[in-house]
PDB file of N, CA, C and O in Angstrom:
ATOM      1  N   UNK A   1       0.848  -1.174   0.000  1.00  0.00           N
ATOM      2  CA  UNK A   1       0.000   0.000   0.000  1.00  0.00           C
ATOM      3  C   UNK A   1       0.900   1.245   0.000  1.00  0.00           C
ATOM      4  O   UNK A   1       1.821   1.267   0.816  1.00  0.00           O
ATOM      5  N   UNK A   2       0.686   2.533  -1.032  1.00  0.00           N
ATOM      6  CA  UNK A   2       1.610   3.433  -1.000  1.00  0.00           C
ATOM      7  C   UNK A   2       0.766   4.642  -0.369  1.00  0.00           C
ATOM      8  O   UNK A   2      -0.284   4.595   0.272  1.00  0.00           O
ATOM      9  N   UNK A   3       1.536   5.719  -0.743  1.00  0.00           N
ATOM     10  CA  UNK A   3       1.110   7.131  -0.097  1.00  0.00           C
ATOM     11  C   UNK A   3      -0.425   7.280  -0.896  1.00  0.00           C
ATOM     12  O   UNK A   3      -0.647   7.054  -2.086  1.00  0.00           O
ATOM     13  N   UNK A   4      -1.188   7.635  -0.073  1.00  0.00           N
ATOM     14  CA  UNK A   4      -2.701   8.160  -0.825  1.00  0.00           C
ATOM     15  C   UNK A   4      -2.221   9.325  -2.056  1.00  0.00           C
ATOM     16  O   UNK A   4      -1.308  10.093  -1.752  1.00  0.00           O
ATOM     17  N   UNK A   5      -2.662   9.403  -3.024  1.00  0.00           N
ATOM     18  CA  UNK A   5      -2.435   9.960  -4.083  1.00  0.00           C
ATOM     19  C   UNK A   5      -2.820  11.214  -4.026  1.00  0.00           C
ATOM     20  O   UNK A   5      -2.147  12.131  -4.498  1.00  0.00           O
ATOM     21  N   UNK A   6      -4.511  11.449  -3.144  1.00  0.00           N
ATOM     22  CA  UNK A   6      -4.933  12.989  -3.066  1.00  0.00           C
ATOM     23  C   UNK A   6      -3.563  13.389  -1.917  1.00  0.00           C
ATOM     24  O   UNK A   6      -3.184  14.538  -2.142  1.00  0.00           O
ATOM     25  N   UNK A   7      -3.049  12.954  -1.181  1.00  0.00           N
ATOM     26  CA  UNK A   7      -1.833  13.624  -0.452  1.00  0.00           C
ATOM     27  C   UNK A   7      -1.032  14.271  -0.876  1.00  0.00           C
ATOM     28  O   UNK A   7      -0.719  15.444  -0.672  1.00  0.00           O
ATOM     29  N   UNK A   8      -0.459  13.116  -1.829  1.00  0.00           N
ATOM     30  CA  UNK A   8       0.869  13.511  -2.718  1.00  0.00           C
ATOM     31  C   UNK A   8       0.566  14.474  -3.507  1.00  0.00           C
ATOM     32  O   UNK A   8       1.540  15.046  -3.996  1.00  0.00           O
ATOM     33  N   UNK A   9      -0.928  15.031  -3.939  1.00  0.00           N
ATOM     34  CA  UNK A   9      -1.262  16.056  -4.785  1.00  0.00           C
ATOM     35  C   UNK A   9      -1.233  17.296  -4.042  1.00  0.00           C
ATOM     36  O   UNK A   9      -1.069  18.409  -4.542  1.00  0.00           O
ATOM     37  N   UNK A  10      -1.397  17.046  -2.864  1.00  0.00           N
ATOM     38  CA  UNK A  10      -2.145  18.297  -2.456  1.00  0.00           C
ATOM     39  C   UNK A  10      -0.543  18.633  -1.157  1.00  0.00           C
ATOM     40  O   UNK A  10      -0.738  19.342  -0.171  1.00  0.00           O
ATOM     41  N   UNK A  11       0.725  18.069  -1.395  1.00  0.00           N
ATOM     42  CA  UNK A  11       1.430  18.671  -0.963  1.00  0.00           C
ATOM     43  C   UNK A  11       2.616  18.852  -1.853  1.00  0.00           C
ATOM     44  O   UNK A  11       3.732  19.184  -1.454  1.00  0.00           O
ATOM     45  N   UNK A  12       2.219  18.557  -3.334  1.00  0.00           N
ATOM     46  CA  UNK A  12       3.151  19.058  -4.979  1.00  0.00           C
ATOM     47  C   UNK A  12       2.385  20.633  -4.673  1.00  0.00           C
ATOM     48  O   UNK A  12       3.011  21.689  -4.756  1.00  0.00           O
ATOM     49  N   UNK A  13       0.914  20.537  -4.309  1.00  0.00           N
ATOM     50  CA  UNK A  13       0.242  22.022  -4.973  1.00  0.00           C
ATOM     51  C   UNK A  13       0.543  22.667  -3.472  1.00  0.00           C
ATOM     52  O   UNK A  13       0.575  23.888  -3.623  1.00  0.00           O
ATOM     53  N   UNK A  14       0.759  22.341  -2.178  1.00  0.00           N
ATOM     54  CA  UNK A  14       1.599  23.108  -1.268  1.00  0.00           C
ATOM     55  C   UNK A  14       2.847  23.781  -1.581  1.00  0.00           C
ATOM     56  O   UNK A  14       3.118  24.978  -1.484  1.00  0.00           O
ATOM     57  N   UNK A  15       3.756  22.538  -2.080  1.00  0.00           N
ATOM     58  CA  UNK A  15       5.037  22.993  -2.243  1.00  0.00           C
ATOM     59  C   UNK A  15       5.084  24.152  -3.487  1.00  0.00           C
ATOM     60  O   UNK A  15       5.871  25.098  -3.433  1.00  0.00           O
ATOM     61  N   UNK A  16       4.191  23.963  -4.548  1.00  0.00           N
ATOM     62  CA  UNK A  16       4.810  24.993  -5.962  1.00  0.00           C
ATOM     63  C   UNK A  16       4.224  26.558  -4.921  1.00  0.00           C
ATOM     64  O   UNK A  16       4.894  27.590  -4.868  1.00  0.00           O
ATOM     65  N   UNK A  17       2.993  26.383  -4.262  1.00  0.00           N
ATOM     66  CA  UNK A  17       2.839  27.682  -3.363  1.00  0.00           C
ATOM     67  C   UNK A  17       3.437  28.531  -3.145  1.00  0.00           C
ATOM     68  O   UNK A  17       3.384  29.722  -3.450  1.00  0.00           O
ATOM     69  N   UNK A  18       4.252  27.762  -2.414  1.00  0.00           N
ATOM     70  CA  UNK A  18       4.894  27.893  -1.558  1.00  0.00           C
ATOM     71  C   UNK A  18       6.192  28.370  -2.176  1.00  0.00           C
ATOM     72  O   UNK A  18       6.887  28.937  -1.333  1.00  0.00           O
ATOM     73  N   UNK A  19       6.739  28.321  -3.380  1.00  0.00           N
ATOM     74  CA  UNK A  19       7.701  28.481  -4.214  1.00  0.00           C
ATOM     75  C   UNK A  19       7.342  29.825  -4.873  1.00  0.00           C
ATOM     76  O   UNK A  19       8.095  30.752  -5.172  1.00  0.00           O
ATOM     77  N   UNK A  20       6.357  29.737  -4.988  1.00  0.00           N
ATOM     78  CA  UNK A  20       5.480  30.824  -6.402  1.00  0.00           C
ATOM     79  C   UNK A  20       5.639  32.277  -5.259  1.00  0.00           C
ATOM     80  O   UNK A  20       5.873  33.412  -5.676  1.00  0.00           O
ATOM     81  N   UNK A  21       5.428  31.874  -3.570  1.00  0.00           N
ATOM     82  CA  UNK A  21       5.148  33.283  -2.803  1.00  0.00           C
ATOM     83  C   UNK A  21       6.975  33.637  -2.406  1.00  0.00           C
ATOM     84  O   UNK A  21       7.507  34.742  -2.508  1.00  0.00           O
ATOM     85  N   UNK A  22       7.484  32.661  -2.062  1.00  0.00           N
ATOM     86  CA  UNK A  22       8.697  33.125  -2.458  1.00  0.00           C
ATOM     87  C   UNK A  22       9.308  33.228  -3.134  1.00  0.00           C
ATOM     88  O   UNK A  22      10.387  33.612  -2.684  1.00  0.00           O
ATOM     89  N   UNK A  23       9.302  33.107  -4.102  1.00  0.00           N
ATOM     90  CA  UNK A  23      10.038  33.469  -5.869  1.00  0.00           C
ATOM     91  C   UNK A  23       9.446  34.830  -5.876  1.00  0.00           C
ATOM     92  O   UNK A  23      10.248  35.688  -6.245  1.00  0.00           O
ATOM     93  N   UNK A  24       7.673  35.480  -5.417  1.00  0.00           N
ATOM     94  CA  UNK A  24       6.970  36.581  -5.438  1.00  0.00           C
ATOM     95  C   UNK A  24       7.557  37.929  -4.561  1.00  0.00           C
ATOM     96  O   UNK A  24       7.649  39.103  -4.919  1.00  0.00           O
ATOM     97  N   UNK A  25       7.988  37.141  -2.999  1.00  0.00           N
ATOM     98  CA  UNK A  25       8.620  37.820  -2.335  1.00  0.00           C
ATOM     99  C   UNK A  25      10.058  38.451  -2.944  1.00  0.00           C
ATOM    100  O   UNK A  25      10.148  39.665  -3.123  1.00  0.00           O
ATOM    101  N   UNK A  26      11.068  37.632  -3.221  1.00  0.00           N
ATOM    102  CA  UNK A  26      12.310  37.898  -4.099  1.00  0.00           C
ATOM    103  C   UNK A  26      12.056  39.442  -4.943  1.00  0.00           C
ATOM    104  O   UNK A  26      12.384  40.618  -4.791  1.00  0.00           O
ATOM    105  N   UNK A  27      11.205  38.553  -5.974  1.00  0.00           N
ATOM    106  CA  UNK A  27      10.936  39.988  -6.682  1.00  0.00           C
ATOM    107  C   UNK A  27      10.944  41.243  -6.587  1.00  0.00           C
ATOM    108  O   UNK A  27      11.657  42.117  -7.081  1.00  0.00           O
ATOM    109  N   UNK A  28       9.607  41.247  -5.527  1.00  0.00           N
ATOM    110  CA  UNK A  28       9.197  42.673  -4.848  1.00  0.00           C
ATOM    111  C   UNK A  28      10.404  43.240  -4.079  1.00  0.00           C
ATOM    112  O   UNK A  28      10.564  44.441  -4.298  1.00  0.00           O
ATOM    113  N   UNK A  29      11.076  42.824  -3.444  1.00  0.00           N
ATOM    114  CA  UNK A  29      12.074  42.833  -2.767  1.00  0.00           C
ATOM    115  C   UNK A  29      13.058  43.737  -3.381  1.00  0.00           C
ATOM    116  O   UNK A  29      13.305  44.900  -3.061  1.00  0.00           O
ATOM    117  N   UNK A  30      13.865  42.640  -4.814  1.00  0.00           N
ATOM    118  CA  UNK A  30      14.633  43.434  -5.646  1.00  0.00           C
ATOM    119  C   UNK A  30      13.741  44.653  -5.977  1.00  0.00           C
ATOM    120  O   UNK A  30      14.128  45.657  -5.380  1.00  0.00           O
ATOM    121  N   UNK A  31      12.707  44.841  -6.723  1.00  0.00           N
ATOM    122  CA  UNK A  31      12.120  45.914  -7.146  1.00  0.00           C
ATOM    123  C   UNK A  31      12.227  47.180  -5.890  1.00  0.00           C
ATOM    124  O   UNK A  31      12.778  48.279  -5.947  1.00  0.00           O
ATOM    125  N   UNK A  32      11.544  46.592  -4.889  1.00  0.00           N
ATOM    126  CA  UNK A  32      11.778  47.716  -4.170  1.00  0.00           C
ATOM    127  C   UNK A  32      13.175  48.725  -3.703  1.00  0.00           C
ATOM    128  O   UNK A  32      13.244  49.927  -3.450  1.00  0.00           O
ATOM    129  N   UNK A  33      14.416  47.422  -3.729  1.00  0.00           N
ATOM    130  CA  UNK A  33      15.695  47.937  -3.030  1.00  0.00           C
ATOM    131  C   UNK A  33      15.565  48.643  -4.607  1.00  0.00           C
ATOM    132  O   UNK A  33      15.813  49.839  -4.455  1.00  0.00           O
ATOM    133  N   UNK A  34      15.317  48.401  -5.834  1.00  0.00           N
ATOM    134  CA  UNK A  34      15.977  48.976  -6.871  1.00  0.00           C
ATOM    135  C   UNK A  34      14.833  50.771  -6.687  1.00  0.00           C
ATOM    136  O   UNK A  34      15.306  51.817  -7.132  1.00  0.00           O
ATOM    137  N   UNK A  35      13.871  50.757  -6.219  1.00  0.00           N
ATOM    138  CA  UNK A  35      13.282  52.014  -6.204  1.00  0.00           C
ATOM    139  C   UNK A  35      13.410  53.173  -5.082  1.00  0.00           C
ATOM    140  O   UNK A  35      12.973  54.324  -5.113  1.00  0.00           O
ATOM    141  N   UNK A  36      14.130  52.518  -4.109  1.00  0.00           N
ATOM    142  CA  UNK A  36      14.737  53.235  -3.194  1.00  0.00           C
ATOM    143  C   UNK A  36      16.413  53.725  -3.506  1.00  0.00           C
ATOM    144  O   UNK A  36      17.088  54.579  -2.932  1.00  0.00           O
ATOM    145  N   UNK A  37      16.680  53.015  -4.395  1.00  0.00           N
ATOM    146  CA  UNK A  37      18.142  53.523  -4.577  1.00  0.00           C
ATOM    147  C   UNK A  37      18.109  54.512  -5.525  1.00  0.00           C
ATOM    148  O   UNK A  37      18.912  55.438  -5.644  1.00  0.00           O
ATOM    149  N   UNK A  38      16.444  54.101  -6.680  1.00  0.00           N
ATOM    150  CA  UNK A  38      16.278  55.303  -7.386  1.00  0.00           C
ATOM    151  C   UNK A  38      15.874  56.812  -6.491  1.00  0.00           C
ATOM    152  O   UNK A  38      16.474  57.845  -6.789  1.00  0.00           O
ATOM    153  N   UNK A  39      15.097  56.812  -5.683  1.00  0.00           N
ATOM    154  CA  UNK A  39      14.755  57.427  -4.724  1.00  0.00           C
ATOM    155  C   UNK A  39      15.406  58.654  -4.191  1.00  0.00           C
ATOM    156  O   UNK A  39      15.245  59.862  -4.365  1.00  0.00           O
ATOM    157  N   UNK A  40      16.541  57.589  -3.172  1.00  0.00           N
ATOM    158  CA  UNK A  40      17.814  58.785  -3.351  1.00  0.00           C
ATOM    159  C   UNK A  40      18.745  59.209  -4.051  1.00  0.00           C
ATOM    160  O   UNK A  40      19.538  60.036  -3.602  1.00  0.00           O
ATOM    161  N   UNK A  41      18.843  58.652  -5.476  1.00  0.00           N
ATOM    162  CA  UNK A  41      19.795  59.506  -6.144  1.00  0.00           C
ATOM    163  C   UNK A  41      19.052  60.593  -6.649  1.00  0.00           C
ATOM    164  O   UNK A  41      19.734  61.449  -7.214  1.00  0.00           O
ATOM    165  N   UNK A  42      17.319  60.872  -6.575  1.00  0.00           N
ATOM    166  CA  UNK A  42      16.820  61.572  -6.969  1.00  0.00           C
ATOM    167  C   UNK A  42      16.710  62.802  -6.267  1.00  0.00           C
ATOM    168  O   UNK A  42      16.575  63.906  -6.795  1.00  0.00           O
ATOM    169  N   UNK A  43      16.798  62.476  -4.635  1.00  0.00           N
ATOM    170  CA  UNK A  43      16.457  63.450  -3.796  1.00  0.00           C
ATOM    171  C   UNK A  43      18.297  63.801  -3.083  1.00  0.00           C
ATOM    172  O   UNK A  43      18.463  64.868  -2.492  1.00  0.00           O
ATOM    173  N   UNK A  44      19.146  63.108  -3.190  1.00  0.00           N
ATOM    174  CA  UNK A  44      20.767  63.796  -3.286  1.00  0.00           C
ATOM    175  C   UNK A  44      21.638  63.434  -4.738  1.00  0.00           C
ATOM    176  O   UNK A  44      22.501  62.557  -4.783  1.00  0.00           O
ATOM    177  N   UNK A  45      21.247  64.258  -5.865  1.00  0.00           N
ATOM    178  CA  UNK A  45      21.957  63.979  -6.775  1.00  0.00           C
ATOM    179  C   UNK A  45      23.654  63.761  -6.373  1.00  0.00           C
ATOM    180  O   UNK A  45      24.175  64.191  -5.344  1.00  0.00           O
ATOM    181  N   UNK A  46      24.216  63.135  -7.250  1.00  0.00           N
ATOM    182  CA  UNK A  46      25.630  62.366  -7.003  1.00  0.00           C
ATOM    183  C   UNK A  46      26.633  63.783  -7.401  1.00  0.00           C
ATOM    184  O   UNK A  46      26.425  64.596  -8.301  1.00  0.00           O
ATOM    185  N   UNK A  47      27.743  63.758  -6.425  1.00  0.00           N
ATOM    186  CA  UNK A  47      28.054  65.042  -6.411  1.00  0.00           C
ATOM    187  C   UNK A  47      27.861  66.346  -5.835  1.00  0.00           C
ATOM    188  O   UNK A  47      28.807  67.120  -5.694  1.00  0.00           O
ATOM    189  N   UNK A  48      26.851  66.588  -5.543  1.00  0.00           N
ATOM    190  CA  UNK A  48      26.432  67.334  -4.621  1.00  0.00           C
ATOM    191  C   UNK A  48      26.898  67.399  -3.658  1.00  0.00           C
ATOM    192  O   UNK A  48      27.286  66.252  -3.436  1.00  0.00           O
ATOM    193  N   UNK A  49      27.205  68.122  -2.694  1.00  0.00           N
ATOM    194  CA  UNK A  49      27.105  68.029  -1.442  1.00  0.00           C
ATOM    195  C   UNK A  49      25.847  68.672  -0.432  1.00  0.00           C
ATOM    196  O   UNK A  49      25.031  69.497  -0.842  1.00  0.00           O
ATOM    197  N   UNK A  50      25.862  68.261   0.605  1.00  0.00           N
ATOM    198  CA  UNK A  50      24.842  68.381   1.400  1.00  0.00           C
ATOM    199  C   UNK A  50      25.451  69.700   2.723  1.00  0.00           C
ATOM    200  O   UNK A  50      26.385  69.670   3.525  1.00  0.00           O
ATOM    201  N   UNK A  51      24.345  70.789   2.402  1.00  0.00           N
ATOM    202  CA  UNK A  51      24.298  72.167   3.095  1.00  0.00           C
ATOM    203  C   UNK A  51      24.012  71.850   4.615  1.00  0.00           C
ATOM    204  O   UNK A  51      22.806  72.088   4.552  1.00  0.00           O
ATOM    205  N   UNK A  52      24.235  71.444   6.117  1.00  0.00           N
ATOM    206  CA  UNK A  52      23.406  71.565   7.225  1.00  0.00           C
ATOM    207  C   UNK A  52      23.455  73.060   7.740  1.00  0.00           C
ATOM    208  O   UNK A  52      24.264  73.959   7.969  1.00  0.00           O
ATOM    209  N   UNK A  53      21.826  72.726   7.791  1.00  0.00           N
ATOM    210  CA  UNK A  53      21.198  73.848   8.738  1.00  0.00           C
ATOM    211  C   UNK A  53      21.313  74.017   9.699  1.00  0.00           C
ATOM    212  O   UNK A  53      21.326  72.882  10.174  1.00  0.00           O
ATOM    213  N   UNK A  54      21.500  75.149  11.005  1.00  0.00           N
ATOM    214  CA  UNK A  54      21.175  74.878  12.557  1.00  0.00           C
ATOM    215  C   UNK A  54      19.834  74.962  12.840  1.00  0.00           C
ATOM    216  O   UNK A  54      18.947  75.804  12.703  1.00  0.00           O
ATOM    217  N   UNK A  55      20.003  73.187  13.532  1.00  0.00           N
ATOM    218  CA  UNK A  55      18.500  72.485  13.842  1.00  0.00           C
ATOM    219  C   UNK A  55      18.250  71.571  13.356  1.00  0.00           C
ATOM    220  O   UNK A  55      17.194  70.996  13.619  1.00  0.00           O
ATOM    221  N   UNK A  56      19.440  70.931  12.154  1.00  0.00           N
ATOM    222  CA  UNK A  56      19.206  69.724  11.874  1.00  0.00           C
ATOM    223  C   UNK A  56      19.850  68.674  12.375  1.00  0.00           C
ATOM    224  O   UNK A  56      21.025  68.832  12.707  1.00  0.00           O
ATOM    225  N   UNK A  57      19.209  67.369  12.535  1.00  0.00           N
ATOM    226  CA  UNK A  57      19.299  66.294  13.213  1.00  0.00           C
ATOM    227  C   UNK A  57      20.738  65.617  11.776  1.00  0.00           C
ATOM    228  O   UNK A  57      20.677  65.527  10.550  1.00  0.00           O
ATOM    229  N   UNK A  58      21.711  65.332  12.671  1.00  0.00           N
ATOM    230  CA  UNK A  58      22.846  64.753  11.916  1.00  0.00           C
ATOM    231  C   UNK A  58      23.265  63.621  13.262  1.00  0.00           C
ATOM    232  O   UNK A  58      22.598  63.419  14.276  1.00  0.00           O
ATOM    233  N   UNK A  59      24.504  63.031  12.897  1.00  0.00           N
ATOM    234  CA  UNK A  59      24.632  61.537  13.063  1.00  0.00           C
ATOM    235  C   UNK A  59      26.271  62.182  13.168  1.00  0.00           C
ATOM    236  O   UNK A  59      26.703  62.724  12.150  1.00  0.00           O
ATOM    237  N   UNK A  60      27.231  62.112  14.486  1.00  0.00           N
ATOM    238  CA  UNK A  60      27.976  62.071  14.434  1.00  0.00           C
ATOM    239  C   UNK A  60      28.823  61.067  14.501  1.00  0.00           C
ATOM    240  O   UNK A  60      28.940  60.421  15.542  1.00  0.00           O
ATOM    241  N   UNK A  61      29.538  60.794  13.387  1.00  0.00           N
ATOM    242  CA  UNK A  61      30.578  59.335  13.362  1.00  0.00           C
ATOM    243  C   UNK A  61      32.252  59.799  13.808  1.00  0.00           C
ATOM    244  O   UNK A  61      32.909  60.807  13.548  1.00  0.00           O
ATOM    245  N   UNK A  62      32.526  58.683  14.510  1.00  0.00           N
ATOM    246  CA  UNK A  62      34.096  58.691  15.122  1.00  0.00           C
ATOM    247  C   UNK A  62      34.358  57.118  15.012  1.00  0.00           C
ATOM    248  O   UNK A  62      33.638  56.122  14.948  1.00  0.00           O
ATOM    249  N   UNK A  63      35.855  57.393  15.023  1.00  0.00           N
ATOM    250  CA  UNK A  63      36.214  56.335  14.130  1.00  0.00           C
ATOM    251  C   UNK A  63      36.397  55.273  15.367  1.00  0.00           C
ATOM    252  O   UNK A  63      36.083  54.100  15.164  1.00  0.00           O
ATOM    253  N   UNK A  64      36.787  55.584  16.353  1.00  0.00           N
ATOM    254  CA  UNK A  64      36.942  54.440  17.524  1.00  0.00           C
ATOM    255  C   UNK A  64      35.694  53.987  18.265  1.00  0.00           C
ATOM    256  O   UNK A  64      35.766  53.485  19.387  1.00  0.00           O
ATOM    257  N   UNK A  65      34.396  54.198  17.530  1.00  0.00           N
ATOM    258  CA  UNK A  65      32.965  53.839  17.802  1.00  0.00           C
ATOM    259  C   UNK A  65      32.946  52.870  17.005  1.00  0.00           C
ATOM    260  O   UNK A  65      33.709  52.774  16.044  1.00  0.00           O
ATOM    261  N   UNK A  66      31.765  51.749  17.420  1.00  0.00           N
ATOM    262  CA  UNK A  66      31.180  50.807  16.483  1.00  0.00           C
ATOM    263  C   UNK A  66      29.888  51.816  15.835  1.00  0.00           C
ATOM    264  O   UNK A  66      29.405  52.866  16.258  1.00  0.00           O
ATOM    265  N   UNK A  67      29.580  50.963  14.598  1.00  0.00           N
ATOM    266  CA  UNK A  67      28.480  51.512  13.732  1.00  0.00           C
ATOM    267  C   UNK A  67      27.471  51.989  15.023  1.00  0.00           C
ATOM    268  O   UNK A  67      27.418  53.145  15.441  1.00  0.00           O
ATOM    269  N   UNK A  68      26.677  50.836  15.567  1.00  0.00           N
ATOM    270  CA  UNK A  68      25.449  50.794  16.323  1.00  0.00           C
ATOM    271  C   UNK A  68      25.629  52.090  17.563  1.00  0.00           C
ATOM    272  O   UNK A  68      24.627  52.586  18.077  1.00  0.00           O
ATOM    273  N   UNK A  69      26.923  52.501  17.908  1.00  0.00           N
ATOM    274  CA  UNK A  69      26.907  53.598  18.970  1.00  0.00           C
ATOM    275  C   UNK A  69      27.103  54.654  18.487  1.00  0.00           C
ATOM    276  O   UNK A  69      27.208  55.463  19.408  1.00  0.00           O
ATOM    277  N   UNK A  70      27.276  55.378  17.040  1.00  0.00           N
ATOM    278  CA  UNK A  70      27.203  56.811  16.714  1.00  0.00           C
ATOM    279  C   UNK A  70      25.955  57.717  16.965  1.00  0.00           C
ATOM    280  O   UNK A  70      24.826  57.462  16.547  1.00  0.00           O
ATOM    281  N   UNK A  71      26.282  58.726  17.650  1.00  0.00           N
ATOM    282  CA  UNK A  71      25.859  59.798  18.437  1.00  0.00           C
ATOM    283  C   UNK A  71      24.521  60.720  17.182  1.00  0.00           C
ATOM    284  O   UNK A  71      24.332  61.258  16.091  1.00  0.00           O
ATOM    285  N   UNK A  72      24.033  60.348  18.311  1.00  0.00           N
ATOM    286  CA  UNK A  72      22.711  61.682  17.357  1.00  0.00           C
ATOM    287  C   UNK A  72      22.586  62.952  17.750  1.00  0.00           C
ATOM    288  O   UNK A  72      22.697  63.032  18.973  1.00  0.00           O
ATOM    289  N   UNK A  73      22.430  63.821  17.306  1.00  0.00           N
ATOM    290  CA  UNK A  73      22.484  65.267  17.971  1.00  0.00           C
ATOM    291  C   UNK A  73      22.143  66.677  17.020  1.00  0.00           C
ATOM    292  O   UNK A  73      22.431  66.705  15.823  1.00  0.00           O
ATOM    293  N   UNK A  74      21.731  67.408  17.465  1.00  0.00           N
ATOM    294  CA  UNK A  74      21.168  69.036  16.387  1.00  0.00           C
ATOM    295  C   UNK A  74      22.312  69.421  15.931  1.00  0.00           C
ATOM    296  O   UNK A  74      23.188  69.676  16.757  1.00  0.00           O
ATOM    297  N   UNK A  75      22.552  69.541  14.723  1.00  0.00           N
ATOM    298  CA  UNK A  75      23.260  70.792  14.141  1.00  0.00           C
ATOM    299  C   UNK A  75      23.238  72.044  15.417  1.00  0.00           C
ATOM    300  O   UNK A  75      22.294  72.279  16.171  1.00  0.00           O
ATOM    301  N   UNK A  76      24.343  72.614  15.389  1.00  0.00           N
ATOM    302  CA  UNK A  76      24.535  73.520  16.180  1.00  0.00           C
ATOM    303  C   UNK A  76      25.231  74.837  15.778  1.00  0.00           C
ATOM    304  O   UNK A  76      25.200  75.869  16.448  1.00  0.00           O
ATOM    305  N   UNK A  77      25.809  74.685  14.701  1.00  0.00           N
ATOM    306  CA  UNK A  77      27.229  75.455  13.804  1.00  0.00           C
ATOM    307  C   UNK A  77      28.197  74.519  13.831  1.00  0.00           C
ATOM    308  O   UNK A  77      28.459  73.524  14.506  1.00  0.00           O
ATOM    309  N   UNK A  78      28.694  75.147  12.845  1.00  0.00           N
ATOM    310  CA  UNK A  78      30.367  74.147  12.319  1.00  0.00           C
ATOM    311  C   UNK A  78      31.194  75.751  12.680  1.00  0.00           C
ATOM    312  O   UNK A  78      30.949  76.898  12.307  1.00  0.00           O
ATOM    313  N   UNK A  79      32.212  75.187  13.540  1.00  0.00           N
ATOM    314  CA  UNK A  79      33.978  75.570  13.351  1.00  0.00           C
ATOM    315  C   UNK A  79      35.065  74.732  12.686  1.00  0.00           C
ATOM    316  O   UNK A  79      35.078  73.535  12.971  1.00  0.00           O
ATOM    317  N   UNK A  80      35.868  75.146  11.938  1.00  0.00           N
ATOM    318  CA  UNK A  80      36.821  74.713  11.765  1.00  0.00           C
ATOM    319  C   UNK A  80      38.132  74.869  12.697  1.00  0.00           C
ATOM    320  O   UNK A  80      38.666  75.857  13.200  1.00  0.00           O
ATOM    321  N   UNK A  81      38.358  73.826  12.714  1.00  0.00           N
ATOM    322  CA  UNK A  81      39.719  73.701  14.375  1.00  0.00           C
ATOM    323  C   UNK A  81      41.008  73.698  13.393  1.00  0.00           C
ATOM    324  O   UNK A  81      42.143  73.635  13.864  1.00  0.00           O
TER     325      UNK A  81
END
């Protein structure tokens, strides 16, 4: 006596599902990372540089920090030292 046949059918039509929503996911995925990268080259063209205001929220990086502990804080003015 082998595997019931409606089984074996109905976990081929699980599995392609199941393939079809992640092959679906993939997609959207790429599409999206590809419309966000369009995104910002639209809103900081390449080359440019970027003006801060006092009052804007910037991200101070130092080099003897890990990524996850750089400092958040207002624009305040820039000196040059």
């Amino acid at each position: 006596m082998g595997p019931d046949p409606n089984a074996r059918q109905s976990l081929a039509k699980k599995l392609r599902l199941e393939q079809k929503l992640s092959d679906d996911f993939w997609k959207r995925r790429k599409e999206h990372l590809l419309e966000l990268r369009c995104f910002h080259d639209v809103q900081r063209p390449v080359g440019k540089t970027t003006e801060h205001r006092i009052g804007d929220v910037v991200l101070i990086q130092e080099d003897e920090r890990p990524r996850h502990l750089i400092t958040m804080t207002n624009f305040a003015g820039c000196s040059v030292l």
